[in-house]
HTML snippet that shows the backbone in 3Dmol.js (N, CA, C, O; Angstrom):
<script src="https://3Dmol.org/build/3Dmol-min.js"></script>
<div id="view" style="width:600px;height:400px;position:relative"></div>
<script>
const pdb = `
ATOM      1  N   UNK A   1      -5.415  51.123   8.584  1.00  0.00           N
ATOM      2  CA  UNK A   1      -3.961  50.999   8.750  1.00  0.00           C
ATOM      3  C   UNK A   1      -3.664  50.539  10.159  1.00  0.00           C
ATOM      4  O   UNK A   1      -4.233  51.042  11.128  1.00  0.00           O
ATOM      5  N   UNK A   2      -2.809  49.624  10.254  1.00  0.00           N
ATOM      6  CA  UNK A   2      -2.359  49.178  11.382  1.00  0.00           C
ATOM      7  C   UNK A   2      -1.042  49.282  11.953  1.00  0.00           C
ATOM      8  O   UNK A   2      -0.923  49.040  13.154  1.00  0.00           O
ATOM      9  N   UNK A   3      -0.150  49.569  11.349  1.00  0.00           N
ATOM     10  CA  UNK A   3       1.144  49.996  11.619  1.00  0.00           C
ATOM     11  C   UNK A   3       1.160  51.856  11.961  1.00  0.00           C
ATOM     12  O   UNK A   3       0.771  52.701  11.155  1.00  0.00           O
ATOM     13  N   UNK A   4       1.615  52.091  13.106  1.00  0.00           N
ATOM     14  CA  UNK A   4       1.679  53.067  14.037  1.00  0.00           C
ATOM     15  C   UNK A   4       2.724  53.482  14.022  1.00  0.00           C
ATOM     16  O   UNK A   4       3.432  52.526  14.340  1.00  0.00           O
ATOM     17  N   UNK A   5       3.545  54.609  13.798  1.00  0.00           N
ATOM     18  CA  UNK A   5       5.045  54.878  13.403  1.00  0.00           C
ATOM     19  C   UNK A   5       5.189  55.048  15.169  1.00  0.00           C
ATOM     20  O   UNK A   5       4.316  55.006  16.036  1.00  0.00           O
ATOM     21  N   UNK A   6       6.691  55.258  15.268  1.00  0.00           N
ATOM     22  CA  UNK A   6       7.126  55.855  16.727  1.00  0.00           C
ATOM     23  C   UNK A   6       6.742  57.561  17.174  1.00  0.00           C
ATOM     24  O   UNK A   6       6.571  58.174  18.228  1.00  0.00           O
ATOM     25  N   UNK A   7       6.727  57.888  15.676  1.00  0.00           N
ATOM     26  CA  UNK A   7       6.632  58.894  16.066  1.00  0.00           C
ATOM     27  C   UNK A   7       5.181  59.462  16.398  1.00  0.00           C
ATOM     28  O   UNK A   7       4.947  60.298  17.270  1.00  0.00           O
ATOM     29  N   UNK A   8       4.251  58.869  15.561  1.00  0.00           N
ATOM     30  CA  UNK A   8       3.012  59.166  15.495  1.00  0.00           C
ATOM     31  C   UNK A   8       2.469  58.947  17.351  1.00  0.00           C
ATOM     32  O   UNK A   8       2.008  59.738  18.175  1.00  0.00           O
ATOM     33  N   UNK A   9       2.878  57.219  17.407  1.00  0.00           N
ATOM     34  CA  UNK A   9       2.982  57.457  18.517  1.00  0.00           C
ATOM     35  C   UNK A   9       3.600  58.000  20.119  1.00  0.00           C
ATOM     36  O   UNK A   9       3.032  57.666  21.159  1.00  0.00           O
ATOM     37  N   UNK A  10       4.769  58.827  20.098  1.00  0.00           N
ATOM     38  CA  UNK A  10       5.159  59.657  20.438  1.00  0.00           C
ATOM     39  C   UNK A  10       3.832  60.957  20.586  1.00  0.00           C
ATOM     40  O   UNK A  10       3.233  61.217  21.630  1.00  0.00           O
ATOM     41  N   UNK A  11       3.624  61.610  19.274  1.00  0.00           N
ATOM     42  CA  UNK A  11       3.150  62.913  19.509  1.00  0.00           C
ATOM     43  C   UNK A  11       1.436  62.073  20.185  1.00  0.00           C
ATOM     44  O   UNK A  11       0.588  62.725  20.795  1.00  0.00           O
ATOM     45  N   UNK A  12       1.332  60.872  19.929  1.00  0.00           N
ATOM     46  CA  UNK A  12      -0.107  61.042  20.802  1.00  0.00           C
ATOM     47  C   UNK A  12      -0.010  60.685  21.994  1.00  0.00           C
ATOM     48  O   UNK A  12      -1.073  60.847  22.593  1.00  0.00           O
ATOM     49  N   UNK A  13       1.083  60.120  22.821  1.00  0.00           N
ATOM     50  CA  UNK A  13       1.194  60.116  23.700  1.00  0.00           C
ATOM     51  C   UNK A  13       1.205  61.433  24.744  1.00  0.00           C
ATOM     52  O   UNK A  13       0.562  61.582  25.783  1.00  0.00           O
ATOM     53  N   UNK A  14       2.362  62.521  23.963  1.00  0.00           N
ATOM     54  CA  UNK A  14       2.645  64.022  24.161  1.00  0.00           C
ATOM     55  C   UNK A  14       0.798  64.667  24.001  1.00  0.00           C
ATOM     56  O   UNK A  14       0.119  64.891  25.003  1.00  0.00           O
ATOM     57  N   UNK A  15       0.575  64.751  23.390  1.00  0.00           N
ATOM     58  CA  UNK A  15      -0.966  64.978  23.349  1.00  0.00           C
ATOM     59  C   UNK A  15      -1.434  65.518  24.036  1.00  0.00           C
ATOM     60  O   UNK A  15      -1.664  66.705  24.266  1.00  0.00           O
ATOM     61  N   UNK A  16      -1.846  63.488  24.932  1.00  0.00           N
ATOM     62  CA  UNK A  16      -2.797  62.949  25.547  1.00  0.00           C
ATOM     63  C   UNK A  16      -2.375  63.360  26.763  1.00  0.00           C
ATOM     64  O   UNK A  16      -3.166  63.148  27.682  1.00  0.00           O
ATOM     65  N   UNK A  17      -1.436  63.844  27.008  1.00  0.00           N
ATOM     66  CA  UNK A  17      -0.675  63.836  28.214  1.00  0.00           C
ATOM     67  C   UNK A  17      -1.799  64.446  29.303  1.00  0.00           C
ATOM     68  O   UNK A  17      -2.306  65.425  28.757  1.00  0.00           O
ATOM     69  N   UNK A  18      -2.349  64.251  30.562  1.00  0.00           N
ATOM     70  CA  UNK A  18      -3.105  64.458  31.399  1.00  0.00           C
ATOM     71  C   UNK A  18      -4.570  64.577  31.432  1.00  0.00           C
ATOM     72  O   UNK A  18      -5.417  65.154  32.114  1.00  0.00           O
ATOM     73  N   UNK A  19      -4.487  63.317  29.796  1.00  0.00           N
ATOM     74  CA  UNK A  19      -5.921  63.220  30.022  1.00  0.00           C
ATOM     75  C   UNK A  19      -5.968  61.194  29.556  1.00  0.00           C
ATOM     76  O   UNK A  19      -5.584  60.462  28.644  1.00  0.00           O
ATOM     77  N   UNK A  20      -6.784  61.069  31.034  1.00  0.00           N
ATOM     78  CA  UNK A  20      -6.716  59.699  31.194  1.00  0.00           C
ATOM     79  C   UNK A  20      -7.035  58.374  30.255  1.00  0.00           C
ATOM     80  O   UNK A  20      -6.528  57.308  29.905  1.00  0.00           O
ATOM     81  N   UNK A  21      -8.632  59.451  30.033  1.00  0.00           N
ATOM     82  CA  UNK A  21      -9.499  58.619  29.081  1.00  0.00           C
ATOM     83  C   UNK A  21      -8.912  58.614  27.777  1.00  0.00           C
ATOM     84  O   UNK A  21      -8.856  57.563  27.140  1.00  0.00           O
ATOM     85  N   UNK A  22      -8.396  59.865  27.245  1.00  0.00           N
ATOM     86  CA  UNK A  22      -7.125  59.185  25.572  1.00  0.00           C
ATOM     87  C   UNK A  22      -6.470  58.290  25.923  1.00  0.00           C
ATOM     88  O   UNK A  22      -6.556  57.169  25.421  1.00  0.00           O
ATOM     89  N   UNK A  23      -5.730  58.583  26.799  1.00  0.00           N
ATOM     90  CA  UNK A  23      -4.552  57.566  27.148  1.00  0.00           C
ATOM     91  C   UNK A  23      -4.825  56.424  27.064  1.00  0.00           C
ATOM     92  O   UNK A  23      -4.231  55.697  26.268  1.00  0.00           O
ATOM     93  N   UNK A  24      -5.975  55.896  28.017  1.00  0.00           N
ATOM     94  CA  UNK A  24      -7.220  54.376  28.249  1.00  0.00           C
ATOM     95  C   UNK A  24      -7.492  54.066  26.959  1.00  0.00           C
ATOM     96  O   UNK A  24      -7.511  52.875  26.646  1.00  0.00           O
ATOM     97  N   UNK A  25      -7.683  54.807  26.242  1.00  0.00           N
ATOM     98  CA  UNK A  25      -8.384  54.456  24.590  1.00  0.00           C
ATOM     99  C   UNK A  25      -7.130  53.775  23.724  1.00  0.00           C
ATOM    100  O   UNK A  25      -7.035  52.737  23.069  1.00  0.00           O
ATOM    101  N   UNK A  26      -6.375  54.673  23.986  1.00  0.00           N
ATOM    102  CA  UNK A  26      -4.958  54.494  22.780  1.00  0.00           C
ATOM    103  C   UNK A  26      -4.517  52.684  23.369  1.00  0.00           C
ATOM    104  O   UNK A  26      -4.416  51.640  22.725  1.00  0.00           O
ATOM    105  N   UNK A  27      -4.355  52.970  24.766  1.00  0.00           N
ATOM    106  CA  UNK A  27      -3.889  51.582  25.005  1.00  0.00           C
ATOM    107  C   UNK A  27      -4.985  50.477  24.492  1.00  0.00           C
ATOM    108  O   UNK A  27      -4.568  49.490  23.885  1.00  0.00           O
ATOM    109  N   UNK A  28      -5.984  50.596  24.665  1.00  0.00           N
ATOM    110  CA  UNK A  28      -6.940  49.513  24.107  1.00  0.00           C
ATOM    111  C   UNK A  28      -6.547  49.446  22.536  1.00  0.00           C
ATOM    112  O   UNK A  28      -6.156  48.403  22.011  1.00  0.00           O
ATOM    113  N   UNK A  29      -6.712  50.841  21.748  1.00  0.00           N
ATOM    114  CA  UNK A  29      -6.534  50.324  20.339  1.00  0.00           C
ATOM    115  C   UNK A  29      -5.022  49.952  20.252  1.00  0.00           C
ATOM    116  O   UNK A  29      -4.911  49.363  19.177  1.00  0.00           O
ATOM    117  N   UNK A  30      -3.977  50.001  20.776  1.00  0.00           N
ATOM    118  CA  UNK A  30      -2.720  49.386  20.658  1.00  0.00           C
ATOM    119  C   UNK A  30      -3.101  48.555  20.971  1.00  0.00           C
ATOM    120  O   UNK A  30      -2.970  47.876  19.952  1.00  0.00           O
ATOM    121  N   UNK A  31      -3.732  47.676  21.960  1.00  0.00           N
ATOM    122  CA  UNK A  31      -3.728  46.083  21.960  1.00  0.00           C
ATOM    123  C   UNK A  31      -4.967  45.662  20.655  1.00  0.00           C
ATOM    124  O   UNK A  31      -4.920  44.536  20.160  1.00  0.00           O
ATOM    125  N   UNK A  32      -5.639  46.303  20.361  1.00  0.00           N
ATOM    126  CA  UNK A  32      -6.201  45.329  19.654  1.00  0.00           C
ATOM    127  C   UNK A  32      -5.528  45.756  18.349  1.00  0.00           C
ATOM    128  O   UNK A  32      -5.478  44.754  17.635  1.00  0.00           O
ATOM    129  N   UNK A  33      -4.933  46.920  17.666  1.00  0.00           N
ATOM    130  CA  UNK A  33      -4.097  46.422  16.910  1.00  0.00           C
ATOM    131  C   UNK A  33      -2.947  45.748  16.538  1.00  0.00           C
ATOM    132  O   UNK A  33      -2.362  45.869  15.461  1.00  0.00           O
ATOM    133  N   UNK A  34      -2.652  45.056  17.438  1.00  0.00           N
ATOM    134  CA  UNK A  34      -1.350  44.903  17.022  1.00  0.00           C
ATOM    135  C   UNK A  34      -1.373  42.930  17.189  1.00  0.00           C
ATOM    136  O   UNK A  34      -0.368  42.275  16.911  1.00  0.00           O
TER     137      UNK A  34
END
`;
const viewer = $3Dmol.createViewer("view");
viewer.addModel(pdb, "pdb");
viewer.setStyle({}, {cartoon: {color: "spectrum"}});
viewer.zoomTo();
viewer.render();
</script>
């Protein structure tokens, strides 16, 4: 699946919150999905 709701991404942002390397990851798979 490639479509990412707001919210989904919301709570993984909230998450990830103070940890770098999720954060680093999520942005990579947002660019390569999209």
């Amino acid at each position: 699946r490639s479509q990412i709701s707001v919210e989904e991404r919301a709570s993984f942002l909230y998450l990830s919150d103070g940890k770098p390397l999720l954060r680093q990851l999520w942005a990579t798979a947002t660019l390569v999905g999209s």
